[in-house]
Residue frames as qw, qx, qy, qz and C-alpha x, y, z in Angstrom:
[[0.954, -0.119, -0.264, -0.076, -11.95, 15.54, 7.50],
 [0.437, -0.768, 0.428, -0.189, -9.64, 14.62, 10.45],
 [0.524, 0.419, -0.739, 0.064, -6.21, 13.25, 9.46],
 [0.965, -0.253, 0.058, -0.042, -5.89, 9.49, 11.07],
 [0.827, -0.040, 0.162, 0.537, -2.02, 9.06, 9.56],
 [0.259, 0.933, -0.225, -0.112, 0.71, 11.86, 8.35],
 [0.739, -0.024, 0.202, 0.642, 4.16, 10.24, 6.71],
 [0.171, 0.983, -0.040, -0.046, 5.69, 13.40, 6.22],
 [0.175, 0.850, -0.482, 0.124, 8.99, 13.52, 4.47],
 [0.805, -0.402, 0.436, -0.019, 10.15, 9.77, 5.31],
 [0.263, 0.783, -0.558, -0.080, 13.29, 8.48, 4.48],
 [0.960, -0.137, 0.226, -0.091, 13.81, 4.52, 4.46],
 [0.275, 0.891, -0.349, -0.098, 17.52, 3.53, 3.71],
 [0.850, -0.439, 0.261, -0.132, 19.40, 0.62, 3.50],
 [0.127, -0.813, 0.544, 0.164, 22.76, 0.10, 3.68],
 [0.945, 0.043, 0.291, -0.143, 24.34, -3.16, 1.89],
 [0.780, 0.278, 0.252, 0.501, 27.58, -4.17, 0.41],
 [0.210, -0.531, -0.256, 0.780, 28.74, -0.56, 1.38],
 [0.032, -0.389, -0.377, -0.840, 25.98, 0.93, -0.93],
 [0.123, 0.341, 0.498, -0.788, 23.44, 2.90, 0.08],
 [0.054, -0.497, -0.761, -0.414, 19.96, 1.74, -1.50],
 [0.198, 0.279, 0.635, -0.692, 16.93, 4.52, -0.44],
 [0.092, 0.137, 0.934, 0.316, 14.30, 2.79, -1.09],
 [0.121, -0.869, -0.480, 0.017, 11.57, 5.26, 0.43],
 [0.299, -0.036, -0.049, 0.952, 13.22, 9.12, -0.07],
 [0.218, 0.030, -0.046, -0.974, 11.56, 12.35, 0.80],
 [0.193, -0.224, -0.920, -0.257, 7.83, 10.34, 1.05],
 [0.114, 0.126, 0.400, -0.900, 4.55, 12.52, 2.19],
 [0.268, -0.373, -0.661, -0.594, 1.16, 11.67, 2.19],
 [0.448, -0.148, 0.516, -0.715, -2.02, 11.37, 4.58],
 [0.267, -0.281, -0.818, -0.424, -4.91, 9.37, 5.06],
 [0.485, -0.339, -0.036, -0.805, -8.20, 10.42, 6.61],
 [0.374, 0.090, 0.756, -0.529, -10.44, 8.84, 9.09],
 [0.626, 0.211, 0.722, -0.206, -12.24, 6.26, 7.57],
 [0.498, 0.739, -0.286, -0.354, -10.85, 6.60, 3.68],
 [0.841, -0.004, 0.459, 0.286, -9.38, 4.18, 1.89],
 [0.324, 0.775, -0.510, -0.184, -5.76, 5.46, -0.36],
 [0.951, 0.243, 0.187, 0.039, -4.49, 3.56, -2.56],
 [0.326, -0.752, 0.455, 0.349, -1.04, 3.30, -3.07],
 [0.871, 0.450, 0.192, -0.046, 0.10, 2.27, -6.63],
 [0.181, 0.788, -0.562, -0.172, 3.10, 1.87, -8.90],
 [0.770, 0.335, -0.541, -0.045, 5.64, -1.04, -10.39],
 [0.901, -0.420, -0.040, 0.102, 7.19, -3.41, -8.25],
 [0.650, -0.210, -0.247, 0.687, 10.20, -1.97, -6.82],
 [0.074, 0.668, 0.250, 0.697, 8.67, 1.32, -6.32],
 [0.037, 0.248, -0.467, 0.848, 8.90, 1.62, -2.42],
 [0.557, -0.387, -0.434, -0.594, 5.50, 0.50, -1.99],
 [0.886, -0.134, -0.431, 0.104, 5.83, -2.46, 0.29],
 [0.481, -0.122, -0.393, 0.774, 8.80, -0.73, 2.27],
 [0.317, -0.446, 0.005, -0.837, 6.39, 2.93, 2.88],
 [0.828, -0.401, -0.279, -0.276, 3.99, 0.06, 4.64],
 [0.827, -0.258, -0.448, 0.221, 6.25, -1.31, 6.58],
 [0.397, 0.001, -0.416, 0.818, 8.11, 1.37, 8.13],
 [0.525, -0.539, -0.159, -0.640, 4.71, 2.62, 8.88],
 [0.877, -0.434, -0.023, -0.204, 4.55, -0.18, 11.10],
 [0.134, -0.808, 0.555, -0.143, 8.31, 0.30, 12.00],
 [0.969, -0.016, 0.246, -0.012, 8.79, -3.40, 11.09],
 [0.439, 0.827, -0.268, 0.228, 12.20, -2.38, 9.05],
 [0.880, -0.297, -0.152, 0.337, 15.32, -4.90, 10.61],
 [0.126, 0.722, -0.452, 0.508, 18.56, -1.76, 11.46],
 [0.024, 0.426, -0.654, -0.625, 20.63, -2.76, 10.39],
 [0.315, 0.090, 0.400, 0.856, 20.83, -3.15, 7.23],
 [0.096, 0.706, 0.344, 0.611, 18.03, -0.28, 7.01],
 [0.382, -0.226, -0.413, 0.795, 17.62, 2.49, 8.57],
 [0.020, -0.821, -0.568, 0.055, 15.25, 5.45, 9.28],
 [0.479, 0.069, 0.043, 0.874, 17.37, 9.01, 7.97],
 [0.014, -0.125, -0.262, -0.957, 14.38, 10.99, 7.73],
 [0.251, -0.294, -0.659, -0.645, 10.92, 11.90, 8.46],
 [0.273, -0.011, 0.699, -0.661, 7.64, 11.51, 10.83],
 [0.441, -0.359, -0.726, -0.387, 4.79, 9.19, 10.22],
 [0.184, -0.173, 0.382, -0.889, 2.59, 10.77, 12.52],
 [0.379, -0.437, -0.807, -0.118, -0.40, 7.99, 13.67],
 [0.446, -0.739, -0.502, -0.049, -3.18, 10.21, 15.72],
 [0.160, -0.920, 0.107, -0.341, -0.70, 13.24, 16.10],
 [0.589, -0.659, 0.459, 0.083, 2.19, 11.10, 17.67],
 [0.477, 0.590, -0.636, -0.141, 5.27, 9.90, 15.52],
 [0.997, -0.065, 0.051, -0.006, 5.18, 6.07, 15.59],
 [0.694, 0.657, -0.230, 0.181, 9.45, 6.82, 14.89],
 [0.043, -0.738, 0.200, -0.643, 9.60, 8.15, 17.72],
 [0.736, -0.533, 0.188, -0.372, 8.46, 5.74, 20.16],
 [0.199, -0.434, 0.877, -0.063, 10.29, 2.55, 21.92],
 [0.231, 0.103, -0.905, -0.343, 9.90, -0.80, 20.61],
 [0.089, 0.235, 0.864, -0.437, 7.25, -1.35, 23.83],
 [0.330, 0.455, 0.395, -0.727, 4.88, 0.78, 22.73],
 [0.365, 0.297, -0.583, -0.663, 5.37, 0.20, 18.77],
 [0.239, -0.155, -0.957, 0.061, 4.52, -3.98, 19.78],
 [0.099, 0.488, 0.720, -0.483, 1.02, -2.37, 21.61],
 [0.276, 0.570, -0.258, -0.729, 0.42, -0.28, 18.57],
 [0.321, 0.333, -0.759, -0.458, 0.88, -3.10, 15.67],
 [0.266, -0.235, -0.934, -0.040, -2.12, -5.33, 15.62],
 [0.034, 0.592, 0.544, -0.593, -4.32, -3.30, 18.13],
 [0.077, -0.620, 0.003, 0.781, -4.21, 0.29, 16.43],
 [0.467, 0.647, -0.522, -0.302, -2.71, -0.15, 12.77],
 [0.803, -0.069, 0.574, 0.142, -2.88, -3.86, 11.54],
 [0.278, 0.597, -0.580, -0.479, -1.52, -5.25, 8.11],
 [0.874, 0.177, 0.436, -0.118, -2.50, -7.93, 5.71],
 [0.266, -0.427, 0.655, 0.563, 0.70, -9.38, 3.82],
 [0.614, 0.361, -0.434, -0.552, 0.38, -10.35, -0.07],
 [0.640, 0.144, -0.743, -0.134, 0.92, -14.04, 0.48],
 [0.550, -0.580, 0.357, -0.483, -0.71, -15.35, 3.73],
 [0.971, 0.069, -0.231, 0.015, 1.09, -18.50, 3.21],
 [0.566, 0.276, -0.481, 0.610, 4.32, -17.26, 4.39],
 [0.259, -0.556, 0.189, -0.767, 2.49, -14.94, 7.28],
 [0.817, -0.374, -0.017, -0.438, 0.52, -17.39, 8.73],
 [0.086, -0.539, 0.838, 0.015, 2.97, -20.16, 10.77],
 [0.694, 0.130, -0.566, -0.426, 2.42, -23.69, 9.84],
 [0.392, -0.137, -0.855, 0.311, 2.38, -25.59, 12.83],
 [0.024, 0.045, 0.603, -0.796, -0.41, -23.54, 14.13],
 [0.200, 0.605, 0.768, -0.060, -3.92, -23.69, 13.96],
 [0.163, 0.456, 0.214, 0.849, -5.31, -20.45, 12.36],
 [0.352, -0.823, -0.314, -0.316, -8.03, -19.91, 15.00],
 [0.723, -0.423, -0.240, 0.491, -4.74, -20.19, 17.86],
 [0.422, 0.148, 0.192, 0.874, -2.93, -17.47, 15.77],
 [0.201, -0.612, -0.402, -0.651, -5.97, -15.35, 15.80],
 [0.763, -0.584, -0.253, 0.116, -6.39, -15.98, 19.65],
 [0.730, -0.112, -0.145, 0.658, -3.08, -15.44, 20.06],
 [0.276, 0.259, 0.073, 0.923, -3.13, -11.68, 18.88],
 [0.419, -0.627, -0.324, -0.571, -6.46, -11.09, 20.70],
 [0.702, -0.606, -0.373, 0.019, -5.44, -12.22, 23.73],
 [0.390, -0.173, -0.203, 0.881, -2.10, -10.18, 24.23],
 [0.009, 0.218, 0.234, 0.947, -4.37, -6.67, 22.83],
 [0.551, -0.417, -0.397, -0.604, -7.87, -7.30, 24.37],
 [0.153, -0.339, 0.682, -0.630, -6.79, -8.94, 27.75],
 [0.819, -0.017, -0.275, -0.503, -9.11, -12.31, 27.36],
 [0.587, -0.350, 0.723, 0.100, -8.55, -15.47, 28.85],
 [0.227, -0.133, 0.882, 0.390, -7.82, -18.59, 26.38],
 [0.179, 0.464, 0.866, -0.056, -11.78, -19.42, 25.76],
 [0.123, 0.836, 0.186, -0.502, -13.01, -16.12, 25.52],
 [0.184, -0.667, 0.447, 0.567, -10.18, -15.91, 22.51],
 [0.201, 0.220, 0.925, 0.236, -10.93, -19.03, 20.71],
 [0.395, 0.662, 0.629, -0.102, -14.88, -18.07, 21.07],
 [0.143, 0.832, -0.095, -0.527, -13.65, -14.24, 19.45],
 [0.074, -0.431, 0.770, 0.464, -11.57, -16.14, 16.60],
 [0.296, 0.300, 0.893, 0.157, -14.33, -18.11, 15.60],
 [0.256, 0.866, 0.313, -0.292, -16.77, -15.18, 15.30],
 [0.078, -0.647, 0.499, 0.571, -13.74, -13.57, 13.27],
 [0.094, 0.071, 0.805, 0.582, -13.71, -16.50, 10.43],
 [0.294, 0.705, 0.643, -0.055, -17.70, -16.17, 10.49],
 [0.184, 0.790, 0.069, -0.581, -17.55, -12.50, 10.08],
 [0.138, 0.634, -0.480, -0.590, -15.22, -12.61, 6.97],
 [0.816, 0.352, -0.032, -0.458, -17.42, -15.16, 5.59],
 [0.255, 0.388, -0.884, -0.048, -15.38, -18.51, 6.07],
 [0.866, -0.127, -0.393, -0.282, -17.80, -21.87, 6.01],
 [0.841, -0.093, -0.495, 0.200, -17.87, -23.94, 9.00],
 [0.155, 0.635, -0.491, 0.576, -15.56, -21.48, 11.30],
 [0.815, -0.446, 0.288, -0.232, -16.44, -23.98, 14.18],
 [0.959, 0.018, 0.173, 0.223, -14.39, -26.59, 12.30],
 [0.531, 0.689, -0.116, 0.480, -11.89, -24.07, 10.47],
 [0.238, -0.880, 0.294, -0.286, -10.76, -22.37, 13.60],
 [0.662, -0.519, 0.541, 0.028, -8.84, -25.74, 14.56],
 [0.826, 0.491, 0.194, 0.196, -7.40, -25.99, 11.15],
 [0.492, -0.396, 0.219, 0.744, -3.85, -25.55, 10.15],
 [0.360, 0.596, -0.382, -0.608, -3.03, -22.77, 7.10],
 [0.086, -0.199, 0.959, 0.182, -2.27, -25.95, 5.13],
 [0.233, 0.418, 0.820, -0.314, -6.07, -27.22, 5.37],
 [0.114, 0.835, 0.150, -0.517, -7.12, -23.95, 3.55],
 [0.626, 0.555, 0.391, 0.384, -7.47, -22.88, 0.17],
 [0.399, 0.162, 0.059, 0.901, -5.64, -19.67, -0.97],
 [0.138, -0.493, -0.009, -0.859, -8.54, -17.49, -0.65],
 [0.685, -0.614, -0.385, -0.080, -10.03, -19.28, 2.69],
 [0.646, -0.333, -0.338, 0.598, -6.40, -18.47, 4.07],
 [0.284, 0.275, 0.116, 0.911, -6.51, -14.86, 2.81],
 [0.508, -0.658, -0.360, -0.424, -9.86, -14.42, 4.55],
 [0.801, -0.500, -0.305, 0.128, -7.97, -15.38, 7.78],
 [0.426, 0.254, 0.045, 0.867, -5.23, -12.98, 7.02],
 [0.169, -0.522, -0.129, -0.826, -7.85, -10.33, 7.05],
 [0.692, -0.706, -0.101, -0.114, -10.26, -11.78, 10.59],
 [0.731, -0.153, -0.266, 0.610, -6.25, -11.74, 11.98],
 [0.303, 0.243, 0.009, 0.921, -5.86, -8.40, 10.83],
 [0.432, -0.544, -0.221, -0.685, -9.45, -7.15, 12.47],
 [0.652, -0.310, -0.624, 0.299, -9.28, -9.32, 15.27],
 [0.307, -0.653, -0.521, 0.456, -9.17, -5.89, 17.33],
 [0.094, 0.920, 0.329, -0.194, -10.79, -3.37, 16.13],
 [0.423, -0.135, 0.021, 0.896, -7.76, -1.28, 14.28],
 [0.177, 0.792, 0.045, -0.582, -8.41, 2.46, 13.40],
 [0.383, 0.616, -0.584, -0.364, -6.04, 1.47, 9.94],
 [0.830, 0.043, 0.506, 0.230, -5.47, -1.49, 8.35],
 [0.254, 0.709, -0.459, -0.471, -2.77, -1.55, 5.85],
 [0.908, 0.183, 0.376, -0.008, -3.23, -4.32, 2.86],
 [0.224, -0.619, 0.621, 0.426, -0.15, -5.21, 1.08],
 [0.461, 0.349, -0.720, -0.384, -1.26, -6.10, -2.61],
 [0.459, -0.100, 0.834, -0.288, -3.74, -9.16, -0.82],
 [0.686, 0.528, 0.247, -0.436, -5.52, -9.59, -3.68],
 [0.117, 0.682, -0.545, -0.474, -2.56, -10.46, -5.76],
 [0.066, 0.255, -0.910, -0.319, -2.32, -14.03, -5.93],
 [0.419, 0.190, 0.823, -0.333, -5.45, -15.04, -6.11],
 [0.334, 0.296, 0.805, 0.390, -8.24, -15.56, -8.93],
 [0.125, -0.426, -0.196, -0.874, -10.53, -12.57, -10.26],
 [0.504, -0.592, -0.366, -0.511, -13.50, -14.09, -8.46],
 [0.710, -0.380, -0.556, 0.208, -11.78, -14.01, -5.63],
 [0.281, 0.077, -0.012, 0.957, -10.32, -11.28, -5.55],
 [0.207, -0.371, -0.236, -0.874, -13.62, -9.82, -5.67],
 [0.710, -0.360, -0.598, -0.094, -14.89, -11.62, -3.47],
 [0.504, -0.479, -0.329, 0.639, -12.48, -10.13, -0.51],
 [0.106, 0.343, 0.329, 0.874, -12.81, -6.81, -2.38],
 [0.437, -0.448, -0.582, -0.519, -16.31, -7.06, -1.46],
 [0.660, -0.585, -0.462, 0.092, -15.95, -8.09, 1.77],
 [0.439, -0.159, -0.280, 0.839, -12.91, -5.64, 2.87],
 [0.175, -0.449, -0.287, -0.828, -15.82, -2.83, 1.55],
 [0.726, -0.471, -0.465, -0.184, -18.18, -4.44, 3.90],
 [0.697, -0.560, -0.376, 0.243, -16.32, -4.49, 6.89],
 [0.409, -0.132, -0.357, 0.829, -14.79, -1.13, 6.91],
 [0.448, -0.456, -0.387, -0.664, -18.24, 0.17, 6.72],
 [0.690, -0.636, -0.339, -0.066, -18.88, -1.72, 9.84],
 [0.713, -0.339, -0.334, 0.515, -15.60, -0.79, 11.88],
 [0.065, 0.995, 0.067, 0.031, -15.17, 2.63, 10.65],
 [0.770, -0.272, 0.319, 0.481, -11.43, 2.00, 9.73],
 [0.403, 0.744, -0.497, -0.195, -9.11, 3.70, 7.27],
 [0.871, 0.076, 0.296, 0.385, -7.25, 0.83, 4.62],
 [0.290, -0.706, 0.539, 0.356, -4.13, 1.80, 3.44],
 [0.849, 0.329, 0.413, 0.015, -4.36, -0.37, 0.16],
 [0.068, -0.589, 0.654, 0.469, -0.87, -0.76, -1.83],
 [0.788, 0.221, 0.575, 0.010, -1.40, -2.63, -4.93],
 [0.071, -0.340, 0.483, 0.804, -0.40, -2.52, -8.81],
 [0.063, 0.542, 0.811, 0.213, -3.89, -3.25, -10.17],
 [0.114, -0.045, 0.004, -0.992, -5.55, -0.03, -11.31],
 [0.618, -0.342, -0.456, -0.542, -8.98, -1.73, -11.50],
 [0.439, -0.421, -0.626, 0.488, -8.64, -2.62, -7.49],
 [0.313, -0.236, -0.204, 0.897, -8.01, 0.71, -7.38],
 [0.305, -0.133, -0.225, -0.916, -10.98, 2.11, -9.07],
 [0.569, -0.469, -0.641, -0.214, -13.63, -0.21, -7.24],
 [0.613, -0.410, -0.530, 0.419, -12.11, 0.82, -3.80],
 [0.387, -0.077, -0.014, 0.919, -10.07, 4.03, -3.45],
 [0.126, 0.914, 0.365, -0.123, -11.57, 7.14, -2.62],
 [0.049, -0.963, 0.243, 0.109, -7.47, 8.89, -3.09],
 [0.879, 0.308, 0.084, 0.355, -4.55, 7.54, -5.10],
 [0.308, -0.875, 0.277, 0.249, -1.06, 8.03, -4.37],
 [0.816, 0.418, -0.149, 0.372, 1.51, 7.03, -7.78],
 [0.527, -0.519, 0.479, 0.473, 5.24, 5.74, -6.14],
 [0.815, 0.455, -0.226, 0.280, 7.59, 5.40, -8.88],
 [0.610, 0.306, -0.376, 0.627, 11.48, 4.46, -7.52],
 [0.448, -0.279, -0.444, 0.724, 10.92, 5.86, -3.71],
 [0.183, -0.055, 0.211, 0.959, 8.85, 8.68, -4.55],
 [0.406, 0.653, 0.579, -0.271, 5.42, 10.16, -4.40],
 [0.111, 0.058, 0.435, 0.892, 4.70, 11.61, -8.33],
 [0.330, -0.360, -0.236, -0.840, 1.11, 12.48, -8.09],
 [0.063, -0.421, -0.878, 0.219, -1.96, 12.16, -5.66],
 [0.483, -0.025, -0.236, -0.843, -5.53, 12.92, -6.26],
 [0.712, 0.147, 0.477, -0.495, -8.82, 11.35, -5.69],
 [0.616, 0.122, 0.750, 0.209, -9.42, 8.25, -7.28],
 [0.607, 0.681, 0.409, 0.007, -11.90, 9.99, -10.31],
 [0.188, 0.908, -0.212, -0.310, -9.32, 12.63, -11.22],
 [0.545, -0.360, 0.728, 0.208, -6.38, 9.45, -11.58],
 [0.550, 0.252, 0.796, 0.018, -8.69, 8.12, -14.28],
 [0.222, 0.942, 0.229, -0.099, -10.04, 11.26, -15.98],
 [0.441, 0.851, -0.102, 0.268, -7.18, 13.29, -16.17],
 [0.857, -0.323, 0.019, 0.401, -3.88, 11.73, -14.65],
 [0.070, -0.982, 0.094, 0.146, -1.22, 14.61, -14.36],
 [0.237, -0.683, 0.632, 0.280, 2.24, 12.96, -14.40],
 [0.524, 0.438, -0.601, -0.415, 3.67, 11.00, -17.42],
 [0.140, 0.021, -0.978, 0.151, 3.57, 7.84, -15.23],
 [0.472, 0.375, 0.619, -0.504, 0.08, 7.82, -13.98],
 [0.672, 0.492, -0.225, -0.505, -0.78, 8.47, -17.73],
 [0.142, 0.344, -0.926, -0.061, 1.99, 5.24, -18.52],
 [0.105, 0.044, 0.990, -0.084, 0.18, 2.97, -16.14],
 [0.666, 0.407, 0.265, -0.566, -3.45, 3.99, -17.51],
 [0.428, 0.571, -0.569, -0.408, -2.02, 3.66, -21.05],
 [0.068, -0.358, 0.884, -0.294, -0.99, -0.02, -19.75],
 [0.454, 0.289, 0.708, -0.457, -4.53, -1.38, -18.94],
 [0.048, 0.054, 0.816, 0.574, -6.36, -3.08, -21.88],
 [0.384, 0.346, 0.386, -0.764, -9.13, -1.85, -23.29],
 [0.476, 0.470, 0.742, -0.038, -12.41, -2.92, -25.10],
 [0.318, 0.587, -0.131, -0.733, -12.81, -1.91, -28.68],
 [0.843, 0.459, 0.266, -0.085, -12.96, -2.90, -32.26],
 [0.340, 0.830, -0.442, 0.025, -9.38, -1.83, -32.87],
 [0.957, 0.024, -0.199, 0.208, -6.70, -4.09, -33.40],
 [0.150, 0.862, -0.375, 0.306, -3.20, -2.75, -32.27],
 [0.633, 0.030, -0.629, 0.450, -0.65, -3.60, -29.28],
 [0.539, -0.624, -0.499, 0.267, -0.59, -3.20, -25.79],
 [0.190, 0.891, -0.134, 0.390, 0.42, 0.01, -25.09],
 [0.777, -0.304, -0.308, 0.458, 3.89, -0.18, -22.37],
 [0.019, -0.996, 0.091, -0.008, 6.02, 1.85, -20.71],
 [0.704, 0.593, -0.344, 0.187, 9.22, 1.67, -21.92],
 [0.063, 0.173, -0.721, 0.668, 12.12, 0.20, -19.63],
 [0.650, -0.218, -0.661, 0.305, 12.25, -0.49, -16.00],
 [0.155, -0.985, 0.010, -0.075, 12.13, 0.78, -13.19],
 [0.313, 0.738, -0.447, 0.397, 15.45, 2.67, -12.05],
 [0.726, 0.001, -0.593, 0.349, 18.05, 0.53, -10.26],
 [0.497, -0.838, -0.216, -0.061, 17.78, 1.96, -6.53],
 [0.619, -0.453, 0.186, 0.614, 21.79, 2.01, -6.13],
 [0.235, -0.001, 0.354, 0.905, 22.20, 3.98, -9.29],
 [0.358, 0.794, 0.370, -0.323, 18.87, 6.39, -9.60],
 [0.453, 0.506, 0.288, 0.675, 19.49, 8.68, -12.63],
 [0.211, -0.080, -0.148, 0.963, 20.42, 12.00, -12.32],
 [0.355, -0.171, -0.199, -0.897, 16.83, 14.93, -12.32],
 [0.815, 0.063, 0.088, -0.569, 13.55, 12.98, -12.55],
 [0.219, -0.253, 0.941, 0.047, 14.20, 9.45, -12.15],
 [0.636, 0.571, 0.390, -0.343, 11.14, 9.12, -14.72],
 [0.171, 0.749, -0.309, -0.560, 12.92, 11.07, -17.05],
 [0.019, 0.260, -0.816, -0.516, 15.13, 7.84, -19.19],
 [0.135, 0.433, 0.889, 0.057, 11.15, 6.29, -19.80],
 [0.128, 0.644, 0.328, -0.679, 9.51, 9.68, -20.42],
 [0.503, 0.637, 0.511, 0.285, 8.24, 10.63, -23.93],
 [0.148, -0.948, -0.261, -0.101, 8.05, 14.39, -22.58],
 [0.561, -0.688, -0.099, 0.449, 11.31, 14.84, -21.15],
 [0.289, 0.921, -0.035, 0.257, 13.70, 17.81, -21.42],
 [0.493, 0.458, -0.489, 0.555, 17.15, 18.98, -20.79],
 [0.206, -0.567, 0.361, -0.711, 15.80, 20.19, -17.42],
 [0.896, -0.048, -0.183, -0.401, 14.64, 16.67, -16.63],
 [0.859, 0.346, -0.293, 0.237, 17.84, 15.44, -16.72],
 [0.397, 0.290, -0.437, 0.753, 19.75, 17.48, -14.51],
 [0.303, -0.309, 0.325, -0.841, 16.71, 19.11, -11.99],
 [0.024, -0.256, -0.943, 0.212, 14.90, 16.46, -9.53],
 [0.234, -0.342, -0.147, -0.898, 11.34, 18.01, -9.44],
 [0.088, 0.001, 0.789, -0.608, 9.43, 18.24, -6.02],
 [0.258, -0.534, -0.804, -0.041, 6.02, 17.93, -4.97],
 [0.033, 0.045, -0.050, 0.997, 3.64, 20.70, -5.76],
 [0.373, 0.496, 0.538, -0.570, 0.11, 21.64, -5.65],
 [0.395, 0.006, 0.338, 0.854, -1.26, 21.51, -8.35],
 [0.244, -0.397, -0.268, -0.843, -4.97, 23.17, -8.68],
 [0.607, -0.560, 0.021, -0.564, -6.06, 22.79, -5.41],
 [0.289, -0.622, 0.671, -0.282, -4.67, 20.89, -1.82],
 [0.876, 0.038, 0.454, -0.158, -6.11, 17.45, -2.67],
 [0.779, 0.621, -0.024, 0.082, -4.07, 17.47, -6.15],
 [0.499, -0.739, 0.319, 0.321, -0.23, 17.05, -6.43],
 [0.859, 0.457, -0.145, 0.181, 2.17, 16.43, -9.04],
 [0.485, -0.707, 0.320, 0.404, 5.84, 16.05, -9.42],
 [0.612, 0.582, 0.427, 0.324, 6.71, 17.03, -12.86],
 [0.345, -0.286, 0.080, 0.890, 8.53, 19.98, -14.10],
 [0.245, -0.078, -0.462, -0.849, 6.14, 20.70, -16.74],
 [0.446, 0.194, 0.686, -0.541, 2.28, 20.55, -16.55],
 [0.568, 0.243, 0.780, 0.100, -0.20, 18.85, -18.74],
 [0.468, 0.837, 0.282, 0.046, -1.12, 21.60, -21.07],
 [0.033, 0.904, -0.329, -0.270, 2.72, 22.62, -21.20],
 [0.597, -0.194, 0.761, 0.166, 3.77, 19.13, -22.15],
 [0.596, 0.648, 0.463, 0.107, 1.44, 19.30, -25.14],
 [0.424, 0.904, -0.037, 0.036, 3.18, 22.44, -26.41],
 [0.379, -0.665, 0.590, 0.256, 6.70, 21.25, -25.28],
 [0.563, 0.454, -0.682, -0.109, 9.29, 19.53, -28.31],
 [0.897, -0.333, 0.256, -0.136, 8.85, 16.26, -27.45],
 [0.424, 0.604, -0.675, -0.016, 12.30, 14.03, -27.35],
 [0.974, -0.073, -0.124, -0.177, 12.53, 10.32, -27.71]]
């Protein structure tokens, strides 16, 4: 299958109070034509900043780019000038924020805003835009979209405005769409409800989603490949069924462990102990390590990279593997 994206080795850094926070270090994945990866992990795990410096949206100052190449279609998007990034973002590679209340401006209609991004990328006149922004709220299944298109965000329920988020984010044709946790604030049955429909309509565009979220059940209904951040960091990727089945690194096992299940036993939730690690002060080795069950002296003092681990589609980053963990002294 024929890579669509390569971040290879990106480095996202930002400077503040004369620390140096890096919030995305050493960061390498792909994503295929027409696949949906999922990107997972705790909030402040780099998630949110990987996306965006995809789309080279990152204000330098105070960050900065130290490292890497996010390669979109064989050409480093890092690389290019601001002109070409601004004919790239919204055409090419779109993005749907987590709260489309702050995205969307409030003094504008939603169908203008829509218009607005069709007519700089598609070369329409005003009418032609409007009529393409209405077909947009139909497609993503918003009632009325004759009357909604000349409605403000305001006017609009949470998931009517998230729907418009998404016809904004299609509105020409991308090759990627990257969704930033859109599914967050909203109710289950909504949530499924755009679930349902983001299935649905990269079926019809032939797109690759990018889909960051911290909801492992998104992530099993959607995801054909799962990438676990933890603290700026890829620790494992694998296809969605192996994530579930048999999760390699002590975090992917954490945030299964995490997710409540149906039985007749009584007990507590299972957590994972602590936080994450404070981005100005990482810990020294595996920045897993002070929340690990598993760790060892070598944990502590050796960072551990990103390896194969039974075959190119599998990674971990783990000094030890799962059937040496079991026979390692475990220390609490």
């Amino acid at each position: 299958m024929q890579k669509l994206l390569e971040v290879k080795n990106l480095k996202t850094y930002f400077v503040s109070n004369q620390k140096t926070v890096p919030a995305v270090d050493g960061v390498s994945f792909g994503i295929n034509e027409g696949e949906t990866l999922c990107v997972v992990g705790e909030s402040g795990c780099g998630k949110s900043v990987t996306a965006l410096s995809i789309m080279r949206l990152i204000s330098t100052p105070p960050g900065r780019f130290v490292d890497g190449q996010v390669l979109f279609r064989g050409e480093d998007l890092l690389a290019k000038p601001e002109s070409q990034m601004r004919q790239i973002r919204g055409n090419e590679i779109s993005m749907i924020y987590q709260e489309p209340m702050t995205s969307l401006n409030p003094v504008f209609t939603v169908g203008s805003q829509i218009a607005e991004a069709i007519r700089q990328h598609l070369k329409l006149n005003k009418k032609e835009a409007m009529e393409k922004a209405e077909h947009m709220l139909k497609m993503v299944g918003i009632p009325d979209p004759h009357k909604r298109v000349r409605e403000y965000p305001h006017q609009l329920s949470g998931g009517m405005r998230q729907r418009v988020m998404i016809a904004l984010g299609l509105s020409c044709n991308p090759r990627l769409l990257i969704a930033d946790e859109p599914t967050t604030a909203l109710d289950v049955t909504i949530q499924a409800q755009i679930l349902e429909l983001m299935a649905e309509l990269k079926k019809e565009f032939g797109m690759a989603i990018m889909f960051i979220t911290h909801d492992l059940g998104v992530v099993a209904e959607i995801a054909e490949r799962v990438v676990v951040m933890y603290a700026g960091k890829v620790v494992e990727e694998a296809n969605t069924l192996d994530i579930f089945t048999r999760p390699l690194h002590p975090y992917t096992e954490g945030l299964l462990d995490c997710i409540p299940k149906i039985s007749g036993t009584k007990g507590k939730l299972r957590v994972i102990k602590g936080t994450v690690a404070n981005p100005t002060n990482f810990p020294s080795g595996c920045r897993f390590h002070p929340r690990c069950s598993y760790a060892q002296s070598i944990c502590r003092v050796n960072e551990p990279a990103l390896k194969v681990y039974d075959d190119a589609e599998r990674k971990i980053a783990c000094h030890f593997k799962p059937e040496e963990r079991a026979l390692a002294e475990v220390v609490n």
